[in-house]
C-alpha positions in Angstrom: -35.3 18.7 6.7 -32.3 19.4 4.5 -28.8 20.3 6.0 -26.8 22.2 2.7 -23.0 21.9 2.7 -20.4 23.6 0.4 -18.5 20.1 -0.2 -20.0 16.6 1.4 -17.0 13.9 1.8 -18.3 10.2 1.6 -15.1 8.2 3.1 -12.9 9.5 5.9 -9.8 7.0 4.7 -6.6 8.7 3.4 -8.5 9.8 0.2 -11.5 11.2 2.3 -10.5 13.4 5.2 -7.4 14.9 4.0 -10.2 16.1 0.9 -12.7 17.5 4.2 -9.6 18.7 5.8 -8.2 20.7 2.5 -11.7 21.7 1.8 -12.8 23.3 5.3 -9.4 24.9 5.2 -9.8 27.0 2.2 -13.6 28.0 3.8 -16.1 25.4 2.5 -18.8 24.2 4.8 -17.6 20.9 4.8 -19.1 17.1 6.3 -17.8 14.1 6.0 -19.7 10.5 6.3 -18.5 7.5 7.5 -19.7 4.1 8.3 -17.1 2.6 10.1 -17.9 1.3 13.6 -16.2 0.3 17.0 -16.1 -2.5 19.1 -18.6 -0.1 21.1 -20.6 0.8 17.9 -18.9 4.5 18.5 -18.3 5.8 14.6 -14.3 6.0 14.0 -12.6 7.8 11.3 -9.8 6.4 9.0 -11.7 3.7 6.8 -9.7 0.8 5.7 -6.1 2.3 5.9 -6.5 2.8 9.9 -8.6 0.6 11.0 -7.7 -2.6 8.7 -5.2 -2.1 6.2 -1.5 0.1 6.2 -1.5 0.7 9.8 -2.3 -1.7 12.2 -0.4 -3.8 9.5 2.9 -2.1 9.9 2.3 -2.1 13.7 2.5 -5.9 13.4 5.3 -6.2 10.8 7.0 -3.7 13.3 6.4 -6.1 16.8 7.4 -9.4 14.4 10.8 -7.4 13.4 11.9 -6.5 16.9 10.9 -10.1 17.9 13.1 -12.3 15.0 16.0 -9.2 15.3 16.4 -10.3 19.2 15.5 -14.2 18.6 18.4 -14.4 15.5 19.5 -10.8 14.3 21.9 -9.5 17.2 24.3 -12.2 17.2 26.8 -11.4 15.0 27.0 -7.4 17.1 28.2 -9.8 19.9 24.4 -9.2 21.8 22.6 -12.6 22.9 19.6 -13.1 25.1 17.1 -15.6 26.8 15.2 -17.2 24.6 12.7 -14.5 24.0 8.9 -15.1 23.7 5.8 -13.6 22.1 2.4 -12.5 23.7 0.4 -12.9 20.3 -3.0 -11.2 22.3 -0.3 -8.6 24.1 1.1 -8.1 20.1 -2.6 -7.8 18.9 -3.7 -5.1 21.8 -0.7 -3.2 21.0 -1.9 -2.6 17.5 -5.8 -1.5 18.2 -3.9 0.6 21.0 -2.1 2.2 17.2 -5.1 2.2 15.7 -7.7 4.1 18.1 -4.7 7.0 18.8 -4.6 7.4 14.8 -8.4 7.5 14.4 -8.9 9.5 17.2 -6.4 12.1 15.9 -8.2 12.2 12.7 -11.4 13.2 14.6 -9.3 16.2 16.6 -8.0 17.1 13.0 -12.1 17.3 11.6 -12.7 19.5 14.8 -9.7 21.5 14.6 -10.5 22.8 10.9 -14.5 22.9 11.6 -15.0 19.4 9.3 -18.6 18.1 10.3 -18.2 14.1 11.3 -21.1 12.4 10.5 -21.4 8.7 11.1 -23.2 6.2 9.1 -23.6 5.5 5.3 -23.9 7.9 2.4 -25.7 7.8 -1.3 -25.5 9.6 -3.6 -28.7 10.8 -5.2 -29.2 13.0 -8.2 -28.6 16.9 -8.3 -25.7 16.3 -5.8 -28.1 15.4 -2.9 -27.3 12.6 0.2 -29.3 10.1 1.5 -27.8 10.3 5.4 -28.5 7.0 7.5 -26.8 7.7 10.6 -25.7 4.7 12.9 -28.9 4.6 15.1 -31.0 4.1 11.8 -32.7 7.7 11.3 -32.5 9.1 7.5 -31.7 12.3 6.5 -31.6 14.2 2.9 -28.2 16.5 2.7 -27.2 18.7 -0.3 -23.7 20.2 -1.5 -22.5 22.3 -4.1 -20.5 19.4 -4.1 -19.5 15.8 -3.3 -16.6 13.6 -3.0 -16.5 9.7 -3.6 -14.3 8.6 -1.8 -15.5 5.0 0.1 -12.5 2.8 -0.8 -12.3 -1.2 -1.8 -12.8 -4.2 -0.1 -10.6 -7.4 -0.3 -11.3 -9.6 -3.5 -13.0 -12.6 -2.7 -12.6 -16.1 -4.6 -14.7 -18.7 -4.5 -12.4 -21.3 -4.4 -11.8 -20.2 -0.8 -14.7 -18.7 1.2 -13.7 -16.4 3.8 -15.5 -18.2 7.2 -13.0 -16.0 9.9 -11.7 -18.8 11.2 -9.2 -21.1 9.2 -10.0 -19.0 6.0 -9.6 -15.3 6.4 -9.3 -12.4 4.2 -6.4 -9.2 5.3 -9.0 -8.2 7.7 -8.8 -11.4 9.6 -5.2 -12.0 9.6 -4.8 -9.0 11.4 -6.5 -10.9 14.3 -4.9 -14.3 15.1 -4.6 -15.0 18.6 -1.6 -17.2 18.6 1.0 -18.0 15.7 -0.5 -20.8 13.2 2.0 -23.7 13.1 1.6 -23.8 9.4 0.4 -20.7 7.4 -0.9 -20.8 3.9 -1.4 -17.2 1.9 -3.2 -16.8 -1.3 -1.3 -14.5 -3.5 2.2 -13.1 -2.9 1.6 -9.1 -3.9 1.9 -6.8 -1.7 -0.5 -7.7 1.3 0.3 -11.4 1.1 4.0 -11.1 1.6 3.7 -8.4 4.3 0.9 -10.7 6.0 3.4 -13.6 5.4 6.3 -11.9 6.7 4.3 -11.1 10.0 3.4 -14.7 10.8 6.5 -16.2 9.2 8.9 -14.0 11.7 6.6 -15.3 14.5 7.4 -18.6 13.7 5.1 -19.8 11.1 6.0 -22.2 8.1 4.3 -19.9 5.3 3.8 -20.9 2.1 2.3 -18.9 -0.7 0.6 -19.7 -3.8 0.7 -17.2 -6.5 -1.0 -17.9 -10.0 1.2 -15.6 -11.8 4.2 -17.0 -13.4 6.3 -13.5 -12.6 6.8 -12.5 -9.2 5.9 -9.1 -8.3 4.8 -8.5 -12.2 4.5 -5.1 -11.0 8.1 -4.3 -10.1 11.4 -4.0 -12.1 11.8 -7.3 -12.5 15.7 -7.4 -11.4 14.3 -5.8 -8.5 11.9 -8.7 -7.9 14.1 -11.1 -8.6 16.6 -10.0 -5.8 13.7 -9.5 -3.5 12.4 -13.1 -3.9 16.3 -14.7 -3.1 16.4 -12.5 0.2 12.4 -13.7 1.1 13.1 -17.1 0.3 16.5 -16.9 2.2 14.1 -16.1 5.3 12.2 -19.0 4.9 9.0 -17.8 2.9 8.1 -20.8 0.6 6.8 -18.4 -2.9 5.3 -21.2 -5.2 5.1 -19.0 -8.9 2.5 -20.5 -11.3 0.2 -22.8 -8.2 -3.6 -22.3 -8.8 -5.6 -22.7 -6.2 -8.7 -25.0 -7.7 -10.1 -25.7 -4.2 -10.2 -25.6 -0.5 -11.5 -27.7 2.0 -12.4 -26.8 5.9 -12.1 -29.7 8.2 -11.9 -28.9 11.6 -9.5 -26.7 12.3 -7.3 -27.6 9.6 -8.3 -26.4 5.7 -7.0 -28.4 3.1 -5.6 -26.8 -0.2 -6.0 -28.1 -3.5 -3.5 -26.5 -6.5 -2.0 -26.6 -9.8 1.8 -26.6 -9.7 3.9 -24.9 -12.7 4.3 -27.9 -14.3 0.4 -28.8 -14.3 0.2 -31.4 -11.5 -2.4 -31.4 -8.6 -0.9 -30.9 -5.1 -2.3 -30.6 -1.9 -1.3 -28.6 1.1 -3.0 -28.6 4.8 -2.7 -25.2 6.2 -4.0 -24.2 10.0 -4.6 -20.9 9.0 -5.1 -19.9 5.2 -5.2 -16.3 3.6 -6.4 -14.5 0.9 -4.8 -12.3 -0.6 -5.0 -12.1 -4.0 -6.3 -8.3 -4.4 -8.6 -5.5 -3.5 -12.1 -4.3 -5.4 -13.6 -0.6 -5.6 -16.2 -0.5 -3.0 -19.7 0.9 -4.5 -21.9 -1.1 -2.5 -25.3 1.5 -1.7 -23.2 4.1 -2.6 -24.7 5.2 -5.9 -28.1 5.8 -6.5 -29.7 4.7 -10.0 -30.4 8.0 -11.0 -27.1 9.7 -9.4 -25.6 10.2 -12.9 -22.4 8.6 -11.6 -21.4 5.7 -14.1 -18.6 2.7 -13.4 -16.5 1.5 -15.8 -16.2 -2.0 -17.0 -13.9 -2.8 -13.9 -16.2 -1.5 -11.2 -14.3 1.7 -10.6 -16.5 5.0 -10.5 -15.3 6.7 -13.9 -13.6 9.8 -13.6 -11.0 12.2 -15.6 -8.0 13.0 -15.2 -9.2 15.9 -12.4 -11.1 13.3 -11.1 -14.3 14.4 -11.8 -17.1 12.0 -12.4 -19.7 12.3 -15.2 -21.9 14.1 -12.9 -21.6 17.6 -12.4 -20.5 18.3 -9.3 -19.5 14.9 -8.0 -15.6 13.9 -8.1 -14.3 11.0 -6.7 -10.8 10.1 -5.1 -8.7 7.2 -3.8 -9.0 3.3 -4.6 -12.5 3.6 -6.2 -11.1 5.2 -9.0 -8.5 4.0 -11.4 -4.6 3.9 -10.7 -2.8 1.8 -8.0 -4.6 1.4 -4.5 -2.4 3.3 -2.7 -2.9 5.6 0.7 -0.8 8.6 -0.5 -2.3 8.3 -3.9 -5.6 9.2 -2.6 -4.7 11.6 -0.5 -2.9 13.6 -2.8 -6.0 13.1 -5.1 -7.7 14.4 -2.2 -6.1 17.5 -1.6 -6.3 18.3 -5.4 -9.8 18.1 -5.8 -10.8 20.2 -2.9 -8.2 22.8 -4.4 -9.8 22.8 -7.1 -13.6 23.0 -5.9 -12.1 25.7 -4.3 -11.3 27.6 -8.2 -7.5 26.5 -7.4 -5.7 24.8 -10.4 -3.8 21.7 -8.9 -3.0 18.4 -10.6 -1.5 15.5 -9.6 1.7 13.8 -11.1 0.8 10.8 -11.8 4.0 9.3 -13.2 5.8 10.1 -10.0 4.0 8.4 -7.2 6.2 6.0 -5.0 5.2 2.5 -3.5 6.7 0.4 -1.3 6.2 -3.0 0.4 7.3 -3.3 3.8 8.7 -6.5 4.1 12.2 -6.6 5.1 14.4 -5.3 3.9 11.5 -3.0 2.5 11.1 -3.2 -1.2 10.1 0.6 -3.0 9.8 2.2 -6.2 9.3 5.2 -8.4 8.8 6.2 -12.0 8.8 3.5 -14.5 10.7 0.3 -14.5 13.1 -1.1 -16.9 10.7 -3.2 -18.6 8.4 0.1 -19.2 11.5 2.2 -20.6 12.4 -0.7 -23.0 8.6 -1.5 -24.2 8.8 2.1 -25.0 11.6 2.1 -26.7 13.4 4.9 -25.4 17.2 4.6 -24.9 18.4 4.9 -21.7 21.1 3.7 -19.5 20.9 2.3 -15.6 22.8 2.5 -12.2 22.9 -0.7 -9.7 24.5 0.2 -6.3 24.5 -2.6 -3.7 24.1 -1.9 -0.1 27.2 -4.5 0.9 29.6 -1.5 -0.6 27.8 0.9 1.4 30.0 1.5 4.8 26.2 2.2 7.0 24.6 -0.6 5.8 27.7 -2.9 5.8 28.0 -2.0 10.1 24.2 -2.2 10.8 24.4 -5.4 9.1 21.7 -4.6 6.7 23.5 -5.1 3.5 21.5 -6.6 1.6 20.2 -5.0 -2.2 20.9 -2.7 -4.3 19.5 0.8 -5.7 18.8 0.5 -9.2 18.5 4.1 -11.3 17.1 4.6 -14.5 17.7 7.7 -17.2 17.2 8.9 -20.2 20.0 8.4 -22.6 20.1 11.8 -24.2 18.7 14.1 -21.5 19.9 12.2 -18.4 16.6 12.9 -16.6 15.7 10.2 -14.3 13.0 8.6 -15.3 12.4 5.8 -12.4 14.6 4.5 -9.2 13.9 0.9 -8.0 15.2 -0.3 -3.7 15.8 -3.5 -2.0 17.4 -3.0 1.2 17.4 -0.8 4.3 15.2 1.9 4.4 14.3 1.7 1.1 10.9 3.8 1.3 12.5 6.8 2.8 15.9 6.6 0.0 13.1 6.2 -3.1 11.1 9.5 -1.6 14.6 11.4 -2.1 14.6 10.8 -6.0 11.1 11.4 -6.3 11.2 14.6 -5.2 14.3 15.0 -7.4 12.2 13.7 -9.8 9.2 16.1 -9.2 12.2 18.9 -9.9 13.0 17.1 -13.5 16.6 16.5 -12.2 19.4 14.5 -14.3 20.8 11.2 -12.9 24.0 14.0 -12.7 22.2 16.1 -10.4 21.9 13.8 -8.0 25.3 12.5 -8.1 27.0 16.1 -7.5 24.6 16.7 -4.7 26.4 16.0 -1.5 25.2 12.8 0.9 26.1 12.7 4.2 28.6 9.9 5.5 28.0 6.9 6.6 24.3 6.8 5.5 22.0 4.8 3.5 21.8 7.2 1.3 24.6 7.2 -0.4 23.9 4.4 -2.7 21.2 6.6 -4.8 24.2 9.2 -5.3 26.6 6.0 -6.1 23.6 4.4 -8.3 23.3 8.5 -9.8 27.1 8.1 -10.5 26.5 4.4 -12.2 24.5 5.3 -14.2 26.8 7.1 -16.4 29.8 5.2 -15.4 31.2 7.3 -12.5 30.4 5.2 -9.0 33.2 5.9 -6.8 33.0 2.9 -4.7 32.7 -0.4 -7.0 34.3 -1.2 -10.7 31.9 1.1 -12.7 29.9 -1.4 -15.4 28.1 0.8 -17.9 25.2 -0.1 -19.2 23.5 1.1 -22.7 20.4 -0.4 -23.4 17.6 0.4 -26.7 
């Protein structure tokens, strides 16, 4: 028997169902597959994001915030409390509780717009035909006009530190402790390490983590970084730069870890709980059959152009298989685009303007290049620093720490990247790039009008810097070739 669709999803994460929503919305017959399972066995939408990854992570780096802000952040507004104390399984409840209402409104979303859920795994075979193995084992062969890749990546493993799920645990894992661990080690301080750090460390943990990479947050403008490790270490994360981990060892419930400090010398650390975090891989696993006509690049990522289209005809793929950062929004704007244009639409997707953010706190985000980009290219340009302690709303929320940072051209004054530490930082860097999606001038934003008091206002004063106008500090111009 063979069931024939107008587009077949594989993946329901970020990248997958917003594609099967798009899709069914502009008419195709539309299914999507997905293997991800409950404590029930009941198939859930939502893949990694959901389930494992941005949200029931936020959900925990929300319920440690509200925790440390009433054990040490109300004090100086004149507000003190009981000792406060935290439910860790309560905590953890809370966040499948987060999890199973998002999922579940992804699966209302697939009925609303007449997307097919089908639940189980997904390969590709050749001539744009699926091989269907549903969650109670039976096989069936689907075809499409076409198909979209879109199964996600998996935590990198290292075998220096084998995951077991108990004292050695990848993301996944560490979204599942029980109580807080006395003494927390984290592999890796990108992204997921420092939110996972931040989690346990605002709990009570003494975290310390061990990054191989002599920079710190190699990916970020690096003044950005810089201020973002001073306020992180300032909490009482302990970020060791240039510490490789040469070995682990589990004894009892205590793992011991073995490193290289910057300077060369072995050291040794006893951790109760220890995390990995030191990145994510494209997830291919049974997803490609040999003669599928799909081909990976050199880094495991399913090749595709810039339209994401694979070197099958037919087949596109979406979201962190594919090259660019991992991030949610990234895939789901790929997503969208590629079931636009299945549908003889002519989308793209800006690729130079697609935020990020870590959501530590004070949250850290960024758009458009970074300084160190700019200069390698040698492009002239000049940049705006605002800090949040001359900012009146951040200044009485107590949440002055950070700056804005704005770059631009020289010549044209377009603004060619924006870089936050400090309160709301996710929400002020979407401002600029939309501005930025409109090819607006540093000026532009500074004669826009911000409303008062708000966060906001330091990306208009960090507009006005950069061309020496800020209204509310001494005005230090910067040139730089």
């Amino acid at each position: 028997m063979s069931d024939k669709y107008d587009v077949i999803v594989i993946g329901s994460g970020p990248a997958g169902y917003v594609a099967a929503i798009r899709a069914a919305q502009l008419g195709l017959k539309t299914a999507c597959i997905e293997k991800w399972k409950n404590d029930e066995g009941k198939g859930i939408n939502g893949g990694t994001c959901l389930n494992v990854g941005c949200i029931p992570s936020k959900a925990l780096l929300d319920s440690s915030h509200k925790y440390h802000a009433l054990k040490e952040g109300y004090k100086n507004h004149g507000i003190t409390a009981g000792a406060p104390k935290i439910n860790v399984p309560e905590m953890i409840e809370r966040k499948q509780k987060v999890v199973d209402q998002m999922s579940g409104g992804i699966s209302q979303l697939f009925k609303a717009n007449g997307v097919t859920s089908l639940y189980g795994t997904g390969k590709l075979l050749a001539g744009r035909k699926v091989e269907f193995t549903a969650n109670d084992g039976s096989v069936q062969e689907l075809e499409a006009e076409n198909v979209i890749l879109a199964s996600g990546s998996v935590p990198v493993d290292i075998p220096v530190a084998p995951v077991n799920g108990e004292t050695i645990v990848d993301s996944t894992g560490a979204l599942e402790f029980q109580s807080v661990p006395k003494k927390l080690g984290v592999i890796g301080a990108g992204v997921i390490g420092l939110e996972l750090g931040s989690v346990w460390g605002r709990l009570g943990s003494e975290v310390i983590c061990l990054e191989a990479m002599d920079e710190f947050l190699a990916m970020m403008d690096q003044q950005i970084a810089k201020e973002t490790k001073k306020i992180l270490t300032k909490q009482g994360l302990d970020i060791r730069l240039s510490s490789r981990v040469t070995a682990t060892e589990v004894k009892g419930k205590k793992v011991t870890v073995t490193y290289t400090d910057k300077d060369g010398n072995e050291q040794q650390e006893v951790f109760d709980k220890l995390i990995v975090c030191v990145g994510r891989r494209p997830y291919t696993e049974g997803l490609l059959a040999a003669d599928s006509g799909v081909n990976l690049d050199e880094r495991g990522f399913i090749y595709v152009n810039d339209l994401c289209s694979t070197s099958a005809p037919g087949v596109w793929a979406v979201g962190d298989v594919v090259r660019g950062p991992m991030l949610a929004h990234k895939g789901s704007e790929e997503g969208v685009v590629v079931a636009e244009r299945i549908a003889g639409q002519k989308s793209l997707v800006n690729y130079d303007i697609i935020p990020s953010v870590i959501y530590i706190h004070p949250e850290v985000a960024a758009v458009g290049r970074t300084e160190e980009q700019v200069k390698a290219d040698g492009e002239d340009y000049n940049v705006g620093i605002f800090p949040f302690m001359a900012i009146g709303r951040a200044v009485a929320s107590d949440e002055a720490e950070g700056m804005v940072k704005m770059i631009a051209d020289a010549k044209t004054d377009r603004v060619l990247g924006c870089h936050v530490v400090g309160p709301s930082a996710a929400d002020l860097v979407q401002q600029v790039a939309l501005a930025m999606e409109f090819g607006s001038t540093a000026e532009d934003i500074g004669m826009t009008v911000f409303s008062h008091p708000t966060m906001s206002e330091a990306v208009k004063e960090a507009a006005l810097a950069v061309n020496g106008h800020a209204i509310h500090m001494p005005n230090r111009k910067r040139r730089k070739k």
